[in-house]
N, C-alpha and C positions, 0 to 999 in steps of 0.2 A: 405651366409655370416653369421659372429657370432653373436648372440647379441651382446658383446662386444665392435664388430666393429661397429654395429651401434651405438651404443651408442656415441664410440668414434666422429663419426660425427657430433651424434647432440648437443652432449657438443662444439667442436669444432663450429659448426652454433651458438652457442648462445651466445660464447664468444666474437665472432666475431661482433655480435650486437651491444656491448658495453652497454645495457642493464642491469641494477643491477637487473631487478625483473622480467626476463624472466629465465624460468624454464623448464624440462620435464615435463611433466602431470603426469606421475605416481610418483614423488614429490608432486603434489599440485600445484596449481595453485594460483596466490592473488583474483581471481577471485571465489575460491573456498567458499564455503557456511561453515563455520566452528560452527557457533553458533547464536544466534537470543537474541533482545532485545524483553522481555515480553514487551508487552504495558499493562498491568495491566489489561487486560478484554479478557477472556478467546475466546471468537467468534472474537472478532477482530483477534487473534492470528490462530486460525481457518481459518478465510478467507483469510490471511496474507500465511500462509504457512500451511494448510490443519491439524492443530497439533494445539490442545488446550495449549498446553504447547508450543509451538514454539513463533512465533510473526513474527518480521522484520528482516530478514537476515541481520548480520552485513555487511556492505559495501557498503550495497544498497539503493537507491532513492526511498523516499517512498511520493509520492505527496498526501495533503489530500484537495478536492476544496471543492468550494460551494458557495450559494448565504453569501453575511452578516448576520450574527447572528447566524450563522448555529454551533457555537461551535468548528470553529476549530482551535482557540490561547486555551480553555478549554481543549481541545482533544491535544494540543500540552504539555499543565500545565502538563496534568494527565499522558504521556507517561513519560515527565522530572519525576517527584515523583517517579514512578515508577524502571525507568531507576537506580537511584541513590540507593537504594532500593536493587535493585539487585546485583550493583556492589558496596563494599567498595572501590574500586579505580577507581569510574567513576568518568570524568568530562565533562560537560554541556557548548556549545559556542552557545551563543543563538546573531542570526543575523536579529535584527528587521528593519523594516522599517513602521511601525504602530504605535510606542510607545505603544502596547498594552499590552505585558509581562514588569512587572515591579518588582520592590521588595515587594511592599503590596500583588501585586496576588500570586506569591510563597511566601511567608511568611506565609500568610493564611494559604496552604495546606503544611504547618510543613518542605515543601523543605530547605533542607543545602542550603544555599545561600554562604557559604564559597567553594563549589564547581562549582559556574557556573559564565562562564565570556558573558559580555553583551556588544555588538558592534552595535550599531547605527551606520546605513548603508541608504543612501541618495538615491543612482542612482544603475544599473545594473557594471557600472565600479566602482564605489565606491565598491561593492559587492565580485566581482570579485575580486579587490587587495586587501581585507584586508579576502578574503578567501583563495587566493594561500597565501598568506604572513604568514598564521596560519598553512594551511596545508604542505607548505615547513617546516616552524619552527616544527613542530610535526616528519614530517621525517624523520630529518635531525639531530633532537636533543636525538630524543626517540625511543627505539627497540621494535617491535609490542611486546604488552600483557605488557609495564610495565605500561600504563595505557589506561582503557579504554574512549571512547570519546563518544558522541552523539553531533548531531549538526542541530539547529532549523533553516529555517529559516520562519520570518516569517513578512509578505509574497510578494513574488515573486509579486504578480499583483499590486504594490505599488511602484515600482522601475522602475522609467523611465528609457530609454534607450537614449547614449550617443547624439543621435540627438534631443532626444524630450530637453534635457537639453540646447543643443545649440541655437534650434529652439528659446527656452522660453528665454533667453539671446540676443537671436538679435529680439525679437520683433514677434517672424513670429509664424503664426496657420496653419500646415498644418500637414497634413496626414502622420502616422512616420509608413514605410513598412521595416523597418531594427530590430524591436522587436525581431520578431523571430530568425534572424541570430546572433544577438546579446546572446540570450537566450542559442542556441545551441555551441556557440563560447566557452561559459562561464564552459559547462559541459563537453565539449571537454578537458578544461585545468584540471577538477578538480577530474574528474569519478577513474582515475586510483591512484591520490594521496589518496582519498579515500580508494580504498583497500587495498592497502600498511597496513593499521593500520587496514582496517577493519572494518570503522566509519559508522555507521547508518546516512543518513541524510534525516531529514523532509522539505517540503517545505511546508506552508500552500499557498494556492490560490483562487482566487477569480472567481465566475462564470457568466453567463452574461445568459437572456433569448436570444435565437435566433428566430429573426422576421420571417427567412426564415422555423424553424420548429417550428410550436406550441408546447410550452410548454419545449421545447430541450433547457437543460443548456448547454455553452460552457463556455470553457478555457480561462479566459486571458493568451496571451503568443504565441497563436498558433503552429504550430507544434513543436516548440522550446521546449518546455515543455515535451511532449507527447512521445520527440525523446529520452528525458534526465532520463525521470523516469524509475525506475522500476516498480515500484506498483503504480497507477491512483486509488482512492478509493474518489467516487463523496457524498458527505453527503447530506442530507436534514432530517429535522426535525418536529417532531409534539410535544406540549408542555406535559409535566408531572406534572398532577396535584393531588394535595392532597382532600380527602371528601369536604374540606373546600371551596374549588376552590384557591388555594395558589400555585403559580407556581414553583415546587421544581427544576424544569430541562428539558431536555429534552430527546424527545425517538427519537435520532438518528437513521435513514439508511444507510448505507451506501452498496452504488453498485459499483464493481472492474471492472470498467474501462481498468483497463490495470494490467496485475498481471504475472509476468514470472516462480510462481511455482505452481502456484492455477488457479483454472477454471475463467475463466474471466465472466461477468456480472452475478456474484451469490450478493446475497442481504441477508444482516442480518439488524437485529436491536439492540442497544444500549443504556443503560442510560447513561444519563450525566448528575450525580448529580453536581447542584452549591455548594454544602456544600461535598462532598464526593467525584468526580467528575467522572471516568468511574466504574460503578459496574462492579465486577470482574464475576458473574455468570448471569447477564442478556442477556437475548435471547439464553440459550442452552435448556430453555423448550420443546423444536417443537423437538430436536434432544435426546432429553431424552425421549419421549416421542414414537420417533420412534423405537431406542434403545430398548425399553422395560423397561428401568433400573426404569422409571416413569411412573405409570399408571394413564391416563384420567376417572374419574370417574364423567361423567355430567362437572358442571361447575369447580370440586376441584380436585384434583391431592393428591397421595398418592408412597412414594419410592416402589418400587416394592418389598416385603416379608414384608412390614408394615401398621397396618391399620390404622395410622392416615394419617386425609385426610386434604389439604389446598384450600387455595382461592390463583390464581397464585400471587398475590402481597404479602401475609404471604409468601408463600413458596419463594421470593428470598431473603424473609428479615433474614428466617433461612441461608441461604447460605451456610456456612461448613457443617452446618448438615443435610443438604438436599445432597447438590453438596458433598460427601464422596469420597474418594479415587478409591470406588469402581464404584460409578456411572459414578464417571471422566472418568476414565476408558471403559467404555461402550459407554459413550458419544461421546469419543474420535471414538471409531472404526467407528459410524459412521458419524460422521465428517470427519474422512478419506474420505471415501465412497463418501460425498455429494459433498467435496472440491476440493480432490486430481485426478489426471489426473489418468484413469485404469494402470493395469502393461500389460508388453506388454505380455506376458508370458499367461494372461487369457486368457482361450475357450468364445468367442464373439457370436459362432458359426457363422462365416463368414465364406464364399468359395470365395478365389482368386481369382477362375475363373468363378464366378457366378455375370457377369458384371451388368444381370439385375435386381438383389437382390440389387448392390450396386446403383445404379442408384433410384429405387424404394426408398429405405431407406432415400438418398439423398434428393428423392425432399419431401419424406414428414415430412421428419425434418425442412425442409427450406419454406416449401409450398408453391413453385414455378412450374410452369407450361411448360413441357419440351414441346420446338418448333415443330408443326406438321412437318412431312417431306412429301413431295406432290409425285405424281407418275409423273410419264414425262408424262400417258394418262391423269391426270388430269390438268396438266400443258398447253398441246398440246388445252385442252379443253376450257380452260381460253383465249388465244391466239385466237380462231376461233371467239369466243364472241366478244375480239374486236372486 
């Protein structure tokens, strides 16, 4: 049969759908990765999508959790700065239920405040209607690329769900098991209005110690959450201090939890200046350094073909003129390398049919202990002891 006549079929199939934004694949897909929001700090962008210059895939669910205090309405500040930055025609829907983003914290860091609209959001239904309500209006009103969007929310573990509302209304304390279906209900309605435009959406979230594992943060939201994101990037923090002992900020970690282009639980580090708020070259030291692009000399560091030498906290204060084009560049390769899943194309040097090389490999990556298998003589032998 022709190509043609195929074709003719699966035009026919899609029209059939009734479907406005079902497509052939080799058209493109809404689902398709077209371009990415920098989040203003080069390793976040790295861990995000294996590409120092990449970031957040436009369309997609980028969850950022953690305990309280952990910087991440700061880490939401400094993506919005950024975001706007990047695009002359971006605009900002920031969906609080914290009161914590206001007009003094963006004002601060120089954000256009004439580009971003602020919706004080009460419950997970409050949430829901006045986010299809914006995502229909965007739709329905505007043809992808005449403007770009981002959309904050922040945050999820703050927004009761329809029964805990009702519960608190008639008086009653009990245990709300409908969170989670709620949560998933919610991403079910909005994942695909999403891509349509192409909208990056942040959810910041809250984390909980779990009694049952020492020391194990979990998710407010439960699998509701976990089902809905695309990128899960769990933060915790240690403080950033000046000679003086004066607390400028924080050194962010953050571990990828959940990630659908990047290797999952890889770990960077972060500033997060209060006064500046993500440095754009902090934590590519370890990968410059692998690179070769930066040579470790003792405690001080020097670019590679130059012989002046730094102490690491000089050298990220130089920044452009350390982090050059060229070292980007090298950085980057291996960033690929650390971040990105192999090509399928490379010599692994595995054999197909070499089951016990693949077995071998298995368990001592996982360091687990493959089950003895017993002889029937030794089995027979077990059996007579009874």
């Amino acid at each position: 049969m022709s190509k043609d006549a195929l074709k003719g079929v699966l035009a026919s199939l899609r029209k059939a759908s009734g479907s406005s934004v079902s497509s052939l694949v080799a058209d493109g897909t809404i689902g398709d990765i077209e371009s990415y929001t920098d989040t203003g700090c080069h390793i976040l962008n790295a861990q995000l999508s294996g590409d120092v210059y990449g970031g957040l895939p436009n369309g997609q669910v980028f969850t950022l959790a953690g305990e309280s205090t952990t910087g991440k309405t700061f880490f939401s500040i400094s993506i919005i700065e950024n975001f706007l930055k990047q695009y002359d025609n971006g605009l900002v829907l920031i969906f609080d239920s914290e009161n914590a983003i206001n007009k003094n914290r963006l004002e601060t860091r120089g954000v256009d405040l004439e580009r971003i609209n602020y919706f004080p959001v009460t419950s997970l239904f409050d949430f829901q209607s006045q986010m299809i309500g914006v995502l229909d209006e965007i739709n329905e009103t505007h043809k992808p690329g005449d403007f770009r969007y981002l959309i904050i929310l922040d945050s999820l573990g703050m927004l009761p769900s329809s029964k805990e509302v009702m519960d608190a209304k008639d008086g009653k304390n009990v245990q709300d098991m409908t969170r989670t279906k709620e949560i998933r209900g919610i991403f079910r309605k909005v994942t695909v209005k999403l891509s349509t435009h192409k909208i990056p959406f942040i959810i910041t979230n809250h984390t909980y110690t779990n009694i049952m594992s020492v020391g194990q943060q979990t998710m407010g939201g439960g699998g509701g959450i976990k089902f809905a994101s695309d990128y899960i990037f769990q933060l915790s923090k240690a403080k950033d201090k000046d000679s003086e002992g004066n607390v400028l900020g924080n050194i962010i970690t953050s571990t990828a939890i959940k990630n659908r282009d990047s290797k999952e639980n890889t770990k960077i580090k972060m500033m997060l200046s209060y006064k500046h708020g993500l440095h754009p070259y902090y934590g590519l030291l370890p990968f410059a350094v692998s690179a070769g692009a930066i040579i470790k000399e003792g405690k001080k560091y020097r670019v590679d073909g130059s012989e002046t030498t730094y102490f690491e906290k000089a050298l990220y204060k130089k920044g452009k003129d350390i982090f050059t084009e060229e070292v980007m560049q090298r950085i980057n390769k291996e960033v690929n390398k650390q971040f990105s899943y192999g090509d399928a194309d490379e010599d692994d040097n595995f054999d197909e049919n070499d089951k016990t090389k693949e077995v071998e490999t298995e368990t001592e990556k996982v360091k687990v202990k493959l089950p003895t298998v017993k002889s029937k003589a030794a089995k027979k032998k077990k059996t007579k002891r009874k």
